[in-house]
C-alpha positions in Angstrom: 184.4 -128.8 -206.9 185.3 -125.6 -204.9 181.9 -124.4 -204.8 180.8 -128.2 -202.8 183.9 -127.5 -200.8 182.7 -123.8 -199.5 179.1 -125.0 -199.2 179.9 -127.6 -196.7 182.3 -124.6 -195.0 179.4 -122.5 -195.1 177.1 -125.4 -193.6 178.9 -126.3 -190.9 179.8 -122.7 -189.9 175.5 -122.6 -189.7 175.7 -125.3 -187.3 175.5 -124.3 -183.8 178.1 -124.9 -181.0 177.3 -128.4 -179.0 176.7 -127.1 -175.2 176.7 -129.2 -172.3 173.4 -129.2 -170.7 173.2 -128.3 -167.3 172.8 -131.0 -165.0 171.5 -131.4 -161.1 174.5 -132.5 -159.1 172.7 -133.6 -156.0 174.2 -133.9 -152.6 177.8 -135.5 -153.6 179.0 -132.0 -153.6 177.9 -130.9 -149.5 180.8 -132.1 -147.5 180.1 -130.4 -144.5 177.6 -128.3 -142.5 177.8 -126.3 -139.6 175.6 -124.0 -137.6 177.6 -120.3 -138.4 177.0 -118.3 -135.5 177.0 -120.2 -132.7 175.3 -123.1 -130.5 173.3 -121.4 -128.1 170.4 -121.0 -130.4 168.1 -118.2 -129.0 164.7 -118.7 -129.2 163.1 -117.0 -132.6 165.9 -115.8 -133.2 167.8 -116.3 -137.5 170.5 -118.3 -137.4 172.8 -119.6 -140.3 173.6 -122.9 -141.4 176.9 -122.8 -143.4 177.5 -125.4 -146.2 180.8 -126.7 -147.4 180.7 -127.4 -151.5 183.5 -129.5 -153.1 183.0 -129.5 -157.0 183.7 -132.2 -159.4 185.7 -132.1 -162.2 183.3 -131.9 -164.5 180.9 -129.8 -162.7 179.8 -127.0 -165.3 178.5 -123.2 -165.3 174.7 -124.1 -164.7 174.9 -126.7 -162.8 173.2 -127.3 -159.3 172.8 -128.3 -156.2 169.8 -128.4 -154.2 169.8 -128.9 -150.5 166.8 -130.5 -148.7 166.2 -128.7 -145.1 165.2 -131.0 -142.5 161.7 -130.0 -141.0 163.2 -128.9 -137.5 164.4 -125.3 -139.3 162.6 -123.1 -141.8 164.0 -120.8 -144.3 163.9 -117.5 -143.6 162.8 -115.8 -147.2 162.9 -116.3 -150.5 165.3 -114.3 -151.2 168.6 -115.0 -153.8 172.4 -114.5 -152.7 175.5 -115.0 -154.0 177.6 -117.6 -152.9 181.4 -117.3 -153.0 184.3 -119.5 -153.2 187.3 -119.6 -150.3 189.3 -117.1 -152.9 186.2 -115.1 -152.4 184.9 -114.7 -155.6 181.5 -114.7 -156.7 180.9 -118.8 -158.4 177.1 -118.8 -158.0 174.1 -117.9 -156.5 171.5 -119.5 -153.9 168.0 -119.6 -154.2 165.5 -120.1 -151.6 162.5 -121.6 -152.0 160.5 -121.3 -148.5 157.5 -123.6 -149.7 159.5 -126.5 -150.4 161.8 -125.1 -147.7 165.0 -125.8 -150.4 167.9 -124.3 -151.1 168.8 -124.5 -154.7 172.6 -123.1 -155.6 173.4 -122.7 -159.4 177.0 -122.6 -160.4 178.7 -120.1 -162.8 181.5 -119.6 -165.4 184.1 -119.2 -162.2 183.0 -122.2 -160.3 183.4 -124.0 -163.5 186.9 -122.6 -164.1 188.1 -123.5 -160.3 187.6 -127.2 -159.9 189.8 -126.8 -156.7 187.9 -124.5 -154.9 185.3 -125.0 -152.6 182.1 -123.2 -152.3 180.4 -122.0 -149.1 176.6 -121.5 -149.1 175.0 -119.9 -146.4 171.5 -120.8 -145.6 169.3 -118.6 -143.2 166.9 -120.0 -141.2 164.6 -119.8 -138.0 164.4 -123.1 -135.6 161.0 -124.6 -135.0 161.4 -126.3 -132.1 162.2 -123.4 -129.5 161.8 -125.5 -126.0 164.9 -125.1 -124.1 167.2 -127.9 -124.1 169.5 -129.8 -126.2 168.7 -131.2 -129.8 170.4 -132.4 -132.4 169.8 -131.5 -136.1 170.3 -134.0 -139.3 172.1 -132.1 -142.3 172.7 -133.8 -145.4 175.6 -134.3 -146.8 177.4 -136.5 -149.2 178.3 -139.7 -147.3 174.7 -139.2 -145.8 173.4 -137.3 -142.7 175.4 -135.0 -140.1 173.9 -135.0 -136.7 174.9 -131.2 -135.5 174.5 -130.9 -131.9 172.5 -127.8 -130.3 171.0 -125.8 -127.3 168.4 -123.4 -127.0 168.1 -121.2 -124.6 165.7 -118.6 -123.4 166.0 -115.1 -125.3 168.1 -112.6 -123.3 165.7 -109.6 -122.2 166.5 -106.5 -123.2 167.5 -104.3 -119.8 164.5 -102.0 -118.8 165.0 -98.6 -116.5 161.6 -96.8 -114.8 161.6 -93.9 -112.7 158.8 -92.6 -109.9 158.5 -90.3 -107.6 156.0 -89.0 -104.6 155.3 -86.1 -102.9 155.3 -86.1 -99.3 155.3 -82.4 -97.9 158.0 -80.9 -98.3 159.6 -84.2 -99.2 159.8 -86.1 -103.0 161.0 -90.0 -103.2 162.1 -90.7 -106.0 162.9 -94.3 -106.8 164.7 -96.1 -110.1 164.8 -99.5 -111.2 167.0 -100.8 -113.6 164.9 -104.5 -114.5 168.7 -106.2 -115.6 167.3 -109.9 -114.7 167.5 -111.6 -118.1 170.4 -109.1 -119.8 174.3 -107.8 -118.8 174.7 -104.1 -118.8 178.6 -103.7 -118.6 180.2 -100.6 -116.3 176.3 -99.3 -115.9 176.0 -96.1 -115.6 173.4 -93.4 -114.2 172.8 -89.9 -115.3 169.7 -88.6 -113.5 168.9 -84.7 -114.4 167.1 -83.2 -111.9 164.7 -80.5 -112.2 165.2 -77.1 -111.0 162.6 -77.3 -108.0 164.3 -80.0 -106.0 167.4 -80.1 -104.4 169.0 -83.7 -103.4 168.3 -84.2 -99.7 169.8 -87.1 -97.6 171.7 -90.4 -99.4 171.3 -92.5 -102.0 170.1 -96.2 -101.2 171.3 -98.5 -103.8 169.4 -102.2 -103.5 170.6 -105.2 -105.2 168.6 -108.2 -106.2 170.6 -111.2 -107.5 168.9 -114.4 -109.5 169.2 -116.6 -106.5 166.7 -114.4 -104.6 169.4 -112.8 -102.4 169.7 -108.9 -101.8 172.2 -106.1 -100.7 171.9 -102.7 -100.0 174.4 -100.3 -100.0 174.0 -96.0 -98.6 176.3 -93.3 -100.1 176.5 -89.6 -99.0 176.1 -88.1 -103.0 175.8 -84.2 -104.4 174.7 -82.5 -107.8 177.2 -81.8 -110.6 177.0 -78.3 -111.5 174.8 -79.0 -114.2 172.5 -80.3 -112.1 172.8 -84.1 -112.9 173.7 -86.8 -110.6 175.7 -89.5 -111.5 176.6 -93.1 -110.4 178.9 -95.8 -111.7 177.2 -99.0 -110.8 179.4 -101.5 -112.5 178.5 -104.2 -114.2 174.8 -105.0 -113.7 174.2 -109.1 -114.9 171.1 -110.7 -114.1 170.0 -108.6 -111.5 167.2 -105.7 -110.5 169.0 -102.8 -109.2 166.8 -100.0 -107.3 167.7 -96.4 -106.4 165.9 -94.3 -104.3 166.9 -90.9 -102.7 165.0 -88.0 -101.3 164.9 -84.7 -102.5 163.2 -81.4 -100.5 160.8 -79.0 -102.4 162.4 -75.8 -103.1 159.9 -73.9 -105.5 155.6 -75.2 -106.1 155.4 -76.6 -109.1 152.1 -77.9 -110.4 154.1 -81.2 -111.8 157.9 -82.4 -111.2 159.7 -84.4 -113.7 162.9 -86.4 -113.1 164.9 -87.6 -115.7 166.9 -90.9 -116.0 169.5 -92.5 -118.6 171.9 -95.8 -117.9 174.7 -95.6 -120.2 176.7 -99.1 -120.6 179.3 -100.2 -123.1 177.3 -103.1 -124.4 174.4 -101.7 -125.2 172.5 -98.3 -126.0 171.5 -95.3 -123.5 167.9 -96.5 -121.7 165.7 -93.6 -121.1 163.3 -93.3 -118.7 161.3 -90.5 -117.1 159.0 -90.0 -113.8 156.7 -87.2 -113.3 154.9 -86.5 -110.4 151.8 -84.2 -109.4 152.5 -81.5 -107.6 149.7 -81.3 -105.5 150.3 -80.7 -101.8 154.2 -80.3 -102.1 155.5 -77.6 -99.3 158.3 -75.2 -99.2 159.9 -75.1 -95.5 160.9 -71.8 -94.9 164.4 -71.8 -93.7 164.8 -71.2 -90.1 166.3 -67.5 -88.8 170.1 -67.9 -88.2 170.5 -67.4 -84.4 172.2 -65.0 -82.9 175.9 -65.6 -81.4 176.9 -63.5 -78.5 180.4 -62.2 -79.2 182.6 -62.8 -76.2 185.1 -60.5 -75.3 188.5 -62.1 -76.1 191.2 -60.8 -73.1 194.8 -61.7 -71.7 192.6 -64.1 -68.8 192.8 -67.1 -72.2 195.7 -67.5 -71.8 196.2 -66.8 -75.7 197.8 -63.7 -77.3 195.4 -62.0 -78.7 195.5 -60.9 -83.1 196.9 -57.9 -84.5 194.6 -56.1 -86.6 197.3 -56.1 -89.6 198.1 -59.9 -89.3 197.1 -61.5 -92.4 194.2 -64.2 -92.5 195.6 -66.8 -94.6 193.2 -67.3 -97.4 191.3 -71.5 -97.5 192.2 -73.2 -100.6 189.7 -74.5 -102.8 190.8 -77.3 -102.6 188.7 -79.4 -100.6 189.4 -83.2 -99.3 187.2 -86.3 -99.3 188.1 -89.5 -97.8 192.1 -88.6 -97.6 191.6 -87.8 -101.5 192.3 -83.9 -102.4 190.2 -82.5 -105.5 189.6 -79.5 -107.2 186.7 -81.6 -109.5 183.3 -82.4 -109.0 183.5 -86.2 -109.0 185.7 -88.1 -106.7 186.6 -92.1 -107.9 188.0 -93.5 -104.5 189.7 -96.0 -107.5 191.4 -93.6 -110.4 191.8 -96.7 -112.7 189.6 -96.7 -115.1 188.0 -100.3 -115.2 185.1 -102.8 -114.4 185.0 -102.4 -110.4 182.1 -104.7 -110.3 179.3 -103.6 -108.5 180.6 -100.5 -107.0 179.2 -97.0 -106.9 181.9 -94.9 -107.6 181.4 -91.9 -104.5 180.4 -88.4 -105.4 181.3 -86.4 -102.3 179.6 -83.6 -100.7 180.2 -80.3 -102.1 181.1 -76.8 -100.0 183.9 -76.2 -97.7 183.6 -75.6 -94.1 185.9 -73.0 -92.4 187.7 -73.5 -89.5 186.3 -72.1 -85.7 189.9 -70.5 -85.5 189.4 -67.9 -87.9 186.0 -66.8 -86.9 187.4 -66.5 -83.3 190.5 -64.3 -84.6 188.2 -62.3 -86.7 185.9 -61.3 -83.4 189.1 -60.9 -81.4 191.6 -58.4 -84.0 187.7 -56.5 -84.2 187.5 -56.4 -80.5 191.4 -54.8 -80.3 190.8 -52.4 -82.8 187.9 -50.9 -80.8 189.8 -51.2 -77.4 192.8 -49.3 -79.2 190.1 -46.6 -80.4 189.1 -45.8 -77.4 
């Protein structure tokens, strides 16, 4: 009797498990879709469409869930992800199948084991219907179909910055455009490095063109750092061409000149741009001859008491002032706070320091006492 009683043990220990097969559990899960990023749909541009999964209780590791795209987006690749659950653990994976244009998600041991959770499956795809305007989009989901509302709009163009240049004599323009029309470059920025056979000569002419055709112009008297740059804060530039031109004199023949040009901005990377020009025909002026000045005898008739030879000249400051501001740098911000002015050129000021008249005229008169006193 014992040996019946451990052959059926043994039988049924030979048996295997029963296992539920894995079953499709069609759209009754999808309770809500959204498009993830945001409406404004660029044109050829990935988006995401971001699923909502709530499970049934007897949903199983295995089980899935295929979503049907509608024809007015495509899926992006056929690649497989993982799909996590709002306690952000791993409870399946997507599939993508861009021929049928499907999305198939297959559920795992944790989705099984969290019956409470809900999944969220996001789907990447490209919109086919890319004429500005509104449209609307038909999701499924389970109590049928989800019109999603959305707008596409024209693709922002990247900003653009070129730089020339011609030689007139003993004269180079230089001119740079910054093509901003269909982008935003925030608190702009110019660096230009000029060469070492040029020297800055006259102001620089800043033209605005806005996207409702009207234009401004704005002159500012500007100077070289002492690394030879020059640099303008121009704001924030949105949906505009901005064009810079200035003149610079020849100082040494060159059989080319370059110019370089970068706009810094926060929002986006440095733009690089470069002009060279030919040298052919450029002129060096040679300076004029500093005139002579006739020293005039300085006497009692001036009414003015004439300089002791021992009376100390007070020595100028370095300090120099611009526009009732006193610096001892090479830039000059008529506003010190450091913000978005808009489109305003922050001033750099003319460098060197001009003596006073007085001292040259005490100079000539304590020489002219000392000879008098010689003689």
């Amino acid at each position: 009797m014992w040996r019946l009683t451990s052959a059926a043990v043994a039988l049924t220990l030979l048996v295997p498990f029963a296992t539920a097969e894995a079953k499709e559990l069609g759209t009754g899960m999808l309770t809500d879709a959204q498009i993830k990023q945001h409406e404004n749909i660029e044109m050829k541009t990935l988006e995401t469409i971001q699923y909502t999964v709530t499970l049934a209780k007897d949903a199983q590791a295995g089980d899935t869930i295929t979503i049907a795209l509608p024809a007015d987006v495509m899926l992006y690749s056929n690649q497989t992800s993982d799909v996590k659950n709002t306690e952000g653990k791993v409870a399946g994976n997507v599939a993508f199948n861009k021929e049928k244009n499907e999305a198939i998600v297959t559920l795992n041991d944790i989705a099984a084991a969290s019956k409470y959770s809900q999944l969220i499956v996001d789907i990447p795809v490209t919109f086919q219907d890319t004429t500005a305007g509104k449209h609307t989009l038909e999701l499924p989901l389970k109590n049928g179909m989800k019109n999603v509302d959305y707008t596409v709009v024209a693709s922002a163009a990247p900003a653009t910055v070129e730089g020339d240049g011609t030689v007139s004599g003993s004269t180079i323009s230089w001119t740079v455009t910054i093509d901003a029309s269909g982008a935003t470059l925030t608190n702009a920025q110019l660096e230009n490095a000029f060469g070492d056979s040029y020297d800055l000569d006259g102001p620089v002419v800043v033209s605005y063109k806005n996207a409702d055709g009207t234009t401004s112009e704005k002159k500012f008297n500007s100077r070289l750092l002492a690394d030879r740059t020059l640099k303008l804060n121009l704001g924030t530039i949105k949906e505009q061409v901005v064009t810079i031109s200035y003149d610079t004199t020849v100082t040494d023949i060159e059989k080319k000149y370059t110019n370089n040009f970068t706009i810094h901005s926060l929002n986006s990377d440095d733009i690089v741009a470069k002009a060279v020009v030919n040298g052919k025909g450029a002129k060096v002026i040679a300076p004029e001859p500093e005139k002579e000045i006739q020293k005039q005898p300085i006497t009692q008739s001036t009414g003015q008491e004439p300089l002791s030879a021992k009376a100390p000249i007070e020595q100028q400051s370095n300090t120099s002032s611009y526009n009732g501001v006193k610096t001892t740098g090479d830039v000059i911000t008529n506003n010190p706070k450091n913000h978005d002015s808009g489109n305003t050129l922050t001033e750099l000021p003319q460098t060197g320091i001009s003596n006073p008249a007085w001292i040259g005229a005490g100079l000539l008169g304590a020489a002219y006492m000392i000879f008098r006193r010689k003689k």
